[in-house]
C-alpha positions as a Python dict, from the first residue, in 0.01 Angstrom:
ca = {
    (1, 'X'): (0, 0, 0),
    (2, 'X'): (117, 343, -116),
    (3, 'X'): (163, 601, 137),
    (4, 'X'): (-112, 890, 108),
    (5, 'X'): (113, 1144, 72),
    (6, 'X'): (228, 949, -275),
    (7, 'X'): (-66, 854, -415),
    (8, 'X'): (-211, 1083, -706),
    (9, 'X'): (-535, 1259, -578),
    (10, 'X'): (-765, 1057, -813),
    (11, 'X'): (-639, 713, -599),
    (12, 'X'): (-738, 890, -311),
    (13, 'X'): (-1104, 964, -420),
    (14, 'X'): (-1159, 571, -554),
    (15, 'X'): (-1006, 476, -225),
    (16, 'X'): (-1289, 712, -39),
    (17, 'X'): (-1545, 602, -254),
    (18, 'X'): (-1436, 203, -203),
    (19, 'X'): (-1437, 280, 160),
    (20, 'X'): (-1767, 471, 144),
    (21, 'X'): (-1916, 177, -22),
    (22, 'X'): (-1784, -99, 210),
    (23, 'X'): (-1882, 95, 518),
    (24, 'X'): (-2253, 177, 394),
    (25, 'X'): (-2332, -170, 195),
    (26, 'X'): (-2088, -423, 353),
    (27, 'X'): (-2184, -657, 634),
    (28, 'X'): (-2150, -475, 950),
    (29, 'X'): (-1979, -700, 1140),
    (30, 'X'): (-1661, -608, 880),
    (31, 'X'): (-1756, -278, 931),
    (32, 'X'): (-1676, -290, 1296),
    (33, 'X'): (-1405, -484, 1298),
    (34, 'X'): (-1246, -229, 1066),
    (35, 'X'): (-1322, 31, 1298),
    (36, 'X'): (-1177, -146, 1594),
    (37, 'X'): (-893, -296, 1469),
    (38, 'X'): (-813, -158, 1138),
    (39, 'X'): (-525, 36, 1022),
    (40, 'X'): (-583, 399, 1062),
    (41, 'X'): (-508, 675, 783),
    (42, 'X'): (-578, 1040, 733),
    (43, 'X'): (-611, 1272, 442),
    (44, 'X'): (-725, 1574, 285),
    (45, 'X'): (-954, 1514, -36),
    (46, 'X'): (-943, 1735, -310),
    (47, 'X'): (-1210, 1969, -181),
    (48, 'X'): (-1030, 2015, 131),
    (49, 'X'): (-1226, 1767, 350),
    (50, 'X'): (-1023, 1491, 576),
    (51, 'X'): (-1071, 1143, 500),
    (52, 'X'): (-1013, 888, 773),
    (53, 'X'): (-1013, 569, 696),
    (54, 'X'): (-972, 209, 829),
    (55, 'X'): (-791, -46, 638),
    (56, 'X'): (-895, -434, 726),
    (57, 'X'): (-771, -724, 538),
    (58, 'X'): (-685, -552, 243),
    (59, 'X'): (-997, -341, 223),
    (60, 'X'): (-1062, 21, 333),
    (61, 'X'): (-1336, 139, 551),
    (62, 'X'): (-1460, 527, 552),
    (63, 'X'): (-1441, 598, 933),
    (64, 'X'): (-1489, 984, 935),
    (65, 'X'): (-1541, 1270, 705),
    (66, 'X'): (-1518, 1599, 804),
    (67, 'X'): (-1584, 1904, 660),
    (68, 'X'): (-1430, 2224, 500),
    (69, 'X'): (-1145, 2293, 744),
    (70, 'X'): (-930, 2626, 727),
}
């Protein structure tokens, strides 16, 4: 796995929407386990919003996404 600060901003958004996905329509016991025991990493999206996200078994998991931040 490429570190975020590497990865071209367009990987960053399919990652985010992956992660979306899994967290929304995926079985929620995943889900949780992901949130407990995943790998943690931040980052700022294109439109300035941080991204955190929990990677389990290969997979990422959208944890948290907040807002415009100055």
């Amino acid at each position: 796995m490429m570190p975020a600060a590497q990865r071209p901003k367009v990987v960053e958004d399919a990652i985010l929407l992956a992660g979306d996905y899994r967290w929304r329509r995926g079985p929620r016991w995943k889900a949780a386990l992901a949130w407990l025991f995943g790998t943690r990493e931040v980052f700022r999206t294109h439109l300035g919003h941080v991204a955190e996200l929990a990677w389990f078994r290969g997979e990422p998991y959208l944890i948290a996404l907040d807002g415009e931040t100055g």
